[in-house]
C-alpha positions as CSV (number, residue, x, y, z in Angstrom):
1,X,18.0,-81.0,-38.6
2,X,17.2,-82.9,-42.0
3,X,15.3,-80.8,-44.6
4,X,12.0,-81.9,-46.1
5,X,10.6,-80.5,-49.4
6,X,7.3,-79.0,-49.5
7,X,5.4,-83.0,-50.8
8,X,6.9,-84.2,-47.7
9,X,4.9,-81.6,-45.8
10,X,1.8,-82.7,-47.7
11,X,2.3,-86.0,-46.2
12,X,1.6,-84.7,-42.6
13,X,-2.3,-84.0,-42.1
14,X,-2.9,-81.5,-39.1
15,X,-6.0,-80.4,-38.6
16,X,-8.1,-78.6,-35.9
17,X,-10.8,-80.3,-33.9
18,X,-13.0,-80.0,-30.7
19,X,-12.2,-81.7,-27.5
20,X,-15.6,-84.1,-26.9
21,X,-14.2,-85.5,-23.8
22,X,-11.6,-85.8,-21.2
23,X,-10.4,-88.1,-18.4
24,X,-7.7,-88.5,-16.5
25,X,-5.5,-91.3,-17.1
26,X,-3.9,-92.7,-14.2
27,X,-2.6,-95.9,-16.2
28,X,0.3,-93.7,-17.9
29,X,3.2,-93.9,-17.0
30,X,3.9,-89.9,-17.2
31,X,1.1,-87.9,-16.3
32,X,-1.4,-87.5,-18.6
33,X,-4.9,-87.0,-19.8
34,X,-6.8,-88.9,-21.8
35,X,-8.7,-86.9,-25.0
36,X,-11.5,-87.4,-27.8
37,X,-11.2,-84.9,-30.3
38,X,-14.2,-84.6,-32.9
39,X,-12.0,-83.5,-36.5
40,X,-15.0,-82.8,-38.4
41,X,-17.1,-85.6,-41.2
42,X,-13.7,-86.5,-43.2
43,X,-11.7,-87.9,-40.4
44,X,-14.6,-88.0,-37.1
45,X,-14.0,-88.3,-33.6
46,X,-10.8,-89.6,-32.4
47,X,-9.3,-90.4,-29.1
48,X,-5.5,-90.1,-27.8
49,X,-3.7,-89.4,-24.7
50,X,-1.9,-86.3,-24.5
51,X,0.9,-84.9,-21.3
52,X,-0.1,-81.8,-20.6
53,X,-1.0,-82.2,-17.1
54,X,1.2,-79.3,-16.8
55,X,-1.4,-76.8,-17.1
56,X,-4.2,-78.2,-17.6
57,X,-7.3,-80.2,-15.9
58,X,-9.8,-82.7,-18.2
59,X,-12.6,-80.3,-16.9
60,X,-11.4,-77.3,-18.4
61,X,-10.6,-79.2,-21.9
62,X,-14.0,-79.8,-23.0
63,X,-15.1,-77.7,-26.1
64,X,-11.1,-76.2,-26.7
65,X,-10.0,-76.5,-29.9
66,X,-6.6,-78.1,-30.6
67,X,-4.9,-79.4,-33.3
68,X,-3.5,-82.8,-33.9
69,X,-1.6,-84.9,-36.5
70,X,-4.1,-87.1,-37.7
71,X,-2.8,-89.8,-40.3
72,X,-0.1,-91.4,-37.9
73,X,-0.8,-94.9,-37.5
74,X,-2.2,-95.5,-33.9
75,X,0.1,-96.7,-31.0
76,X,-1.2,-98.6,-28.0
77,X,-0.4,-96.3,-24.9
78,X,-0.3,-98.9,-21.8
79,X,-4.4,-99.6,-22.3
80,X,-5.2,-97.1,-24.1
81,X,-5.2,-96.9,-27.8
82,X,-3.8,-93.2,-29.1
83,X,-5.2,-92.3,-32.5
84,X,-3.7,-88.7,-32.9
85,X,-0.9,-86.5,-31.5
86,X,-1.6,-83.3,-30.1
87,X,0.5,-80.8,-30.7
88,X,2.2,-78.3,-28.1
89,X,5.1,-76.7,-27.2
90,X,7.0,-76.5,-23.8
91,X,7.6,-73.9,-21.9
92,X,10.0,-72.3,-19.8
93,X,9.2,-75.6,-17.0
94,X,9.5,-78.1,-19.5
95,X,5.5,-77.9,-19.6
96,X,3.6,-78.6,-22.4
97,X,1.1,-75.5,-24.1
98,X,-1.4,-76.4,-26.4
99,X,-1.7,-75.3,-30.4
100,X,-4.5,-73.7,-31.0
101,X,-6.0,-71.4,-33.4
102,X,-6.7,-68.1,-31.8
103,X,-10.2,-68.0,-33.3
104,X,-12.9,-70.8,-33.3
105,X,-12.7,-72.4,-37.1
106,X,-14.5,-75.3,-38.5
107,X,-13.6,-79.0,-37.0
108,X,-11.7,-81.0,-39.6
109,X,-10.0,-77.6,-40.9
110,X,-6.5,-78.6,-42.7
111,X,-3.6,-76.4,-41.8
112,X,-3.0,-74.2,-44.7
């Protein structure tokens, strides 16, 4: 793996927001939901589409808090627009878990 010095790490803006709204999205072609994330005043509300279908309905997303890389540039997923990666890890199945902080914080918040 290549190393990266700490101005590199700078450059990535993560930061934890509230899930507004989910949908499925049946238009992927992996499995996956589709999510609008409010980040707070600085960067807003922003939508993206995430595969975590794994363990996870669009129901039970609404008002968890996740955390997302916000300054990639968006990429067109099939007809959706994706404005922000979600970050997880997979599990033991190959399933994705959702980063989150393990107590509510303010939207927006910049990893420290």
């Amino acid at each position: 793996m290549a190393e990266i010095n700490f101005d590199d790490f700078l450059m990535v803006d993560i930061r934890v927001g509230t899930v507004t709204r989910a949908e499925p999205f049946p238009e992927a072609r992996r499995p996956a939901i589709k999510l609008w994330v409010d980040f707070g005043p600085e960067v807003g509300e922003r939508k993206s589409s995430a595969q975590i279908t794994g363990h996870y309905r669009p129901e039970d997303l609404v008002g968890r808090q996740v955390i997302a890389v916000v300054n990639f540039p968006a990429k067109q997923i099939g007809p959706f627009m994706s404005e922000f990666l979600t970050l997880g890890l997979h599990d033991a199945e190959n399933q994705v878990v959702l980063v989150a902080p393990d107590q509510d914080v303010p939207n927006g918040t910049r990893l420290a």
